[in-house]
C-alpha positions in Angstrom: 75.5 124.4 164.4 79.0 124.2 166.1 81.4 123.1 164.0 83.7 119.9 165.5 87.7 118.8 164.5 86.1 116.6 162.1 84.0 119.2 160.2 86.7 121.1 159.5 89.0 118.7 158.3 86.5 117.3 156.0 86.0 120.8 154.7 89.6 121.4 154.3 90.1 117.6 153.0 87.5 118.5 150.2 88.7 121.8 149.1 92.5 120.8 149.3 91.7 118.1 146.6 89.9 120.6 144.5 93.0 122.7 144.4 95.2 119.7 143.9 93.2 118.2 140.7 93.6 121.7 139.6 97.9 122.1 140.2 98.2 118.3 138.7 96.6 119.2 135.1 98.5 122.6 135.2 101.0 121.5 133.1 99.4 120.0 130.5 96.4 122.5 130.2 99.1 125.8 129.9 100.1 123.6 126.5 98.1 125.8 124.6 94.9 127.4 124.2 93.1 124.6 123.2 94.0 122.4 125.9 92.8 125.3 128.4 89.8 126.1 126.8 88.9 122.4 125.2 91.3 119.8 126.9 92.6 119.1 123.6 89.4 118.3 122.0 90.2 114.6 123.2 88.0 114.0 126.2 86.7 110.9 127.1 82.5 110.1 126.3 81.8 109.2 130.1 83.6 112.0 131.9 82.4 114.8 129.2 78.6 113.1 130.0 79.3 113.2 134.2 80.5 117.1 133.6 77.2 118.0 131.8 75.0 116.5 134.6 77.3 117.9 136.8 77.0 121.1 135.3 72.8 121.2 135.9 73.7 120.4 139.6 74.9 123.9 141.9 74.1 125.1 145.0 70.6 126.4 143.4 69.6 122.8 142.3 68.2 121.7 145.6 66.4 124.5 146.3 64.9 125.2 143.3 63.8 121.9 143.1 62.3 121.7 146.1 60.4 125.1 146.1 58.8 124.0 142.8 57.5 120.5 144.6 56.4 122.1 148.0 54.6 124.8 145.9 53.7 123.0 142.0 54.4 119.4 143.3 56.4 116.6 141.3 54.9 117.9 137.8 56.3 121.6 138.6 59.7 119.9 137.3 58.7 120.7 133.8 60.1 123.7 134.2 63.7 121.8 133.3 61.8 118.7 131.8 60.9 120.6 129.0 64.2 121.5 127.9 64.3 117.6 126.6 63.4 118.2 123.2 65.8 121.2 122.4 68.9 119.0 124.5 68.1 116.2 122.1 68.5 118.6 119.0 71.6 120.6 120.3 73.4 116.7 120.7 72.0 114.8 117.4 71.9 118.1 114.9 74.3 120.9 116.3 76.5 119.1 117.9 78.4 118.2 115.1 77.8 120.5 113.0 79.6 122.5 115.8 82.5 120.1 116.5 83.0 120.7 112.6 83.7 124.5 112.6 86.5 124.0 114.7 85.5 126.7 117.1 86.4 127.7 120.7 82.8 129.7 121.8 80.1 129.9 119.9 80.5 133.6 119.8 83.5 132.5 117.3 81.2 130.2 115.9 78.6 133.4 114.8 81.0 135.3 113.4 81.7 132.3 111.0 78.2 131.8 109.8 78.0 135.2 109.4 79.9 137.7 107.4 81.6 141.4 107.7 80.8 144.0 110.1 77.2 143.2 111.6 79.0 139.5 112.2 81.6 141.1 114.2 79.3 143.4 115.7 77.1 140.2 116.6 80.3 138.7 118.3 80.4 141.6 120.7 77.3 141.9 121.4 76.1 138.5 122.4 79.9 138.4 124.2 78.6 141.5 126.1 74.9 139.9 126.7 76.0 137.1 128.3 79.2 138.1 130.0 76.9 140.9 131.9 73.0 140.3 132.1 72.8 136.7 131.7 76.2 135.4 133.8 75.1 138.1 136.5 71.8 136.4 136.8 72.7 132.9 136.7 75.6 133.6 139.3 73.7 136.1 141.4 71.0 133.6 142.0 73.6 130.6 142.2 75.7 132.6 145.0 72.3 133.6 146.7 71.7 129.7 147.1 75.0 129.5 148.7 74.5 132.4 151.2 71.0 130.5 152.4 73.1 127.2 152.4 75.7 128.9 154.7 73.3 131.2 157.0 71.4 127.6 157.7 73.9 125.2 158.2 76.9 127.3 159.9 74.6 130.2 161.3 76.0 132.8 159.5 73.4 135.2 160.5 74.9 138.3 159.4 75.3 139.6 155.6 78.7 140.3 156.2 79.4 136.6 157.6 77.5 134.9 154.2 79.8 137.0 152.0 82.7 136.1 153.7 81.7 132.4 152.8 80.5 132.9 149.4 83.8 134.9 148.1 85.9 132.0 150.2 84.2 129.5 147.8 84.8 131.7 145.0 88.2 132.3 145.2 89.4 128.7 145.5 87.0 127.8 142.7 88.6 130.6 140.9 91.7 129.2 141.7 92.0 125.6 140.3 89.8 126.8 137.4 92.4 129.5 136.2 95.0 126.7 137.2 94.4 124.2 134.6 91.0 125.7 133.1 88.8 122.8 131.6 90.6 120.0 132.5 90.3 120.9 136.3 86.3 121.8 135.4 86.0 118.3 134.0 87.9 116.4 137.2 86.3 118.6 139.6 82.9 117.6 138.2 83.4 114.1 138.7 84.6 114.7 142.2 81.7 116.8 143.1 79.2 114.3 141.3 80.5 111.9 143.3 79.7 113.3 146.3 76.9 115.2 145.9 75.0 112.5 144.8 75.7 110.0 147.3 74.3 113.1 149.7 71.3 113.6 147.9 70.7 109.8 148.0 71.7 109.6 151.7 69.6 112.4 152.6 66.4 111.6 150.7 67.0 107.7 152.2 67.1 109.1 155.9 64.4 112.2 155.1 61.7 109.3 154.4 63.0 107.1 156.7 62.0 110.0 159.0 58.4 110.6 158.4 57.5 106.4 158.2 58.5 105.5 154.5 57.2 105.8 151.4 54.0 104.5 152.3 53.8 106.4 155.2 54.6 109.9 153.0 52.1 108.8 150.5 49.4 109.3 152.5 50.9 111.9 154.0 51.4 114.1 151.3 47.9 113.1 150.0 46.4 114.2 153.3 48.2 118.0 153.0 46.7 118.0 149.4 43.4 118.1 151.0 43.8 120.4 153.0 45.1 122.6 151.0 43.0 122.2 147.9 39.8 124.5 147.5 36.9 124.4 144.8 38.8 126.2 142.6 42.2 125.0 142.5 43.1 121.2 143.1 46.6 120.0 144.8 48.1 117.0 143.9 52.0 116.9 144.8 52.8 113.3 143.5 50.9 113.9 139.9 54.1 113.7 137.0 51.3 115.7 134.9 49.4 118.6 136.4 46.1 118.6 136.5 43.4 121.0 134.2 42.2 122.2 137.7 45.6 122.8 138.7 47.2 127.1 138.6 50.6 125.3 137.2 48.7 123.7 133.9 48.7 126.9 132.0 52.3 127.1 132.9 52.7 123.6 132.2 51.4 123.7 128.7 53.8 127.1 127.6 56.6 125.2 128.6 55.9 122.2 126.1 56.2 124.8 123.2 59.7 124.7 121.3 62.6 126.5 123.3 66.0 127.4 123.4 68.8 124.8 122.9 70.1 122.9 125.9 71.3 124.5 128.3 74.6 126.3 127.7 77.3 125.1 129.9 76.6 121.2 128.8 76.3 122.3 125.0 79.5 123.9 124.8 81.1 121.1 126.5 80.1 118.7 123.5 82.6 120.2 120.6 85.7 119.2 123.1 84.8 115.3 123.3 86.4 112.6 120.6 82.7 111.8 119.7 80.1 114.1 121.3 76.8 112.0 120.7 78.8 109.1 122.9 78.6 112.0 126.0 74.6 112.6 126.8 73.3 110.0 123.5 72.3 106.4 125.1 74.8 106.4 127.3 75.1 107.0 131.3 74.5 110.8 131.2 70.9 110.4 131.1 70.5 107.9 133.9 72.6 110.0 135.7 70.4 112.5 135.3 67.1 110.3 136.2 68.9 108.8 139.3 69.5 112.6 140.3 65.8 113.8 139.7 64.5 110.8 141.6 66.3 111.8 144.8 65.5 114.9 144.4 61.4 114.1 144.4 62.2 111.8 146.8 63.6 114.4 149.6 61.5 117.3 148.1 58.4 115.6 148.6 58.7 115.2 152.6 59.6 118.9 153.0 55.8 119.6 153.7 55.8 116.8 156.4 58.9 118.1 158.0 58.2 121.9 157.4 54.7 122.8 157.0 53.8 126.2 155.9 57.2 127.8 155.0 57.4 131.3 153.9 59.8 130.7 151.5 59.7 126.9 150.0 63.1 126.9 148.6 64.4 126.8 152.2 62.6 123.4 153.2 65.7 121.6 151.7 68.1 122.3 154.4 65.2 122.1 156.8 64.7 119.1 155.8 68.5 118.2 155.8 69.5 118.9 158.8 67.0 117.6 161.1 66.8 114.4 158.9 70.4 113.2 158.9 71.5 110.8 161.8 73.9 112.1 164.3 76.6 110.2 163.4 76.6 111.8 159.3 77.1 115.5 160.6 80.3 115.8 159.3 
């Protein structure tokens, strides 16, 4: 893909308002520590509720999602469905029980409950777990995303080249988030929302546009079921709940047992809002979060009519995307 005048100034455009969301709450956010870290503990309901969907939204998302659909189908989303119950319990029982103890991490926040030396020596160790094994995970397979991203839309064939990309993105991430630290998170969230979902939308629009509508990828997607269902195992992409015949049901049934709270980043955002049930309770978070899983089944689902047979699933999305788009989106 060559890139045009236009690419590059709306690359430049985007990044350049990152950076200057970040420089316009620098002021306010080097205040103190509690504006960096928690904006004051006075954020607003709607824009703490965007940052939390946000949050479940990186450069992984899309491929995730739609490896799990062209391989599991639309159930194969329980994966991150079944995290409902524990989210509802970390909002309507920890949250304020949380917001109460007037803590900055929850690291801080075992060291409270508990008492003495094994407290502290929790502190540093799940400071130490998370900081190494977990956030090297969770970033490793977040900056992988961007690499495929990059190699597939720019041609960055090379390793070298897709590390060049990825630490670009990282260091102007790095620097409006050192900048102004959570208020810059928050802003940049809503930006990124913003347009990420209005891409999803447009893409998943023009990506079953492209194989006849939804009709049309109905049958379609019924008709590569049957051809790749045996005796044994039954296929069926568009089920919501996997059936007994199906290899994901086992799978499917684990993950309806009790887990782990929600998932962190959201969580710890809830102590720095005014009233954190307001941010993912009956409010828009949730719908936000529908409207974003709907496109996403929606442009995941014609990724075996575009690309039949891929090696590796998760890379149907920007198969899908950049064949699917008109001409006149590219930039």
């Amino acid at each position: 893909m060559v890139l045009t005048p236009l690419d590059w100034f709306v690359i430049v455009s985007y990044f350049a308002v990152n950076l200057a969301i970040g420089f316009f709450y620098m002021k306010r956010a080097s205040g103190d520590i509690g504006e960096f870290f928690l904006s004051g503990r006075s954020v607003t309901w709607w824009l703490a509720g965007t940052s939390m969907v946000a949050t479940t939204f990186g450069a992984d998302t899309p491929l995730v999602v739609t490896g799990l659909i062209y391989s599991q189908g639309i159930a194969g989303n329980w994966l991150w469905w079944s995290f409902l119950l524990s989210g509802m319990l970390t909002v309507f029982f920890f949250a304020p029980l949380w917001r109460r103890a007037r803590v900055l991490t929850d690291m801080e926040f075992a060291e409270l409950r508990y008492a003495g030396p094994p407290a502290t020596f929790l502190r540093g160790f799940r400071a130490a777990y998370l900081a190494f094994p977990v956030n090297t995970i969770i970033m490793g397979w977040v900056n992988l995303a961007m690499a495929k991203i990059l190699a597939l839309t720019l041609g960055l064939t090379s390793t070298k080249q897709q590390l060049e990309g990825v630490f670009c993105c990282l260091a102007l991430t790095l620097a409006y988030n050192a900048i102004s630290g959570l208020w810059a998170v928050l802003w940049t969230d809503l930006l990124q929302f913003i347009l990420k979902m209005s891409m999803v939308i447009l893409l998943a629009y023009f990506a079953v546009q492209a194989v006849g509508g939804m009709h049309s990828l109905a049958g379609q997607v019924r008709a590569y079921d049957a051809a790749h269902s045996s005796a044994i195992t039954a296929r069926d992409t568009l089920a919501f709940i996997p059936s007994m015949a199906s290899p994901f049901f086992l799978s499917f049934l684990v993950l309806l047992s009790p887990g782990p709270p929600a998932h962190p980043p959201p969580a710890r955002l809830l102590p720095r809002v005014r009233r954190p049930r307001l941010a993912v309770g009956p409010g828009p978070a949730p719908l936000r979060q529908t409207r974003s899983q709907a496109a996403h089944a929606a442009r995941s689902a014609t990724s075996p009519r575009h690309r039949p047979g891929l090696a590796r699933p998760r890379n149907a999305w920007t198969a899908v995307a950049m064949p699917a788009r008109p001409a006149r989106c590219a930039a």
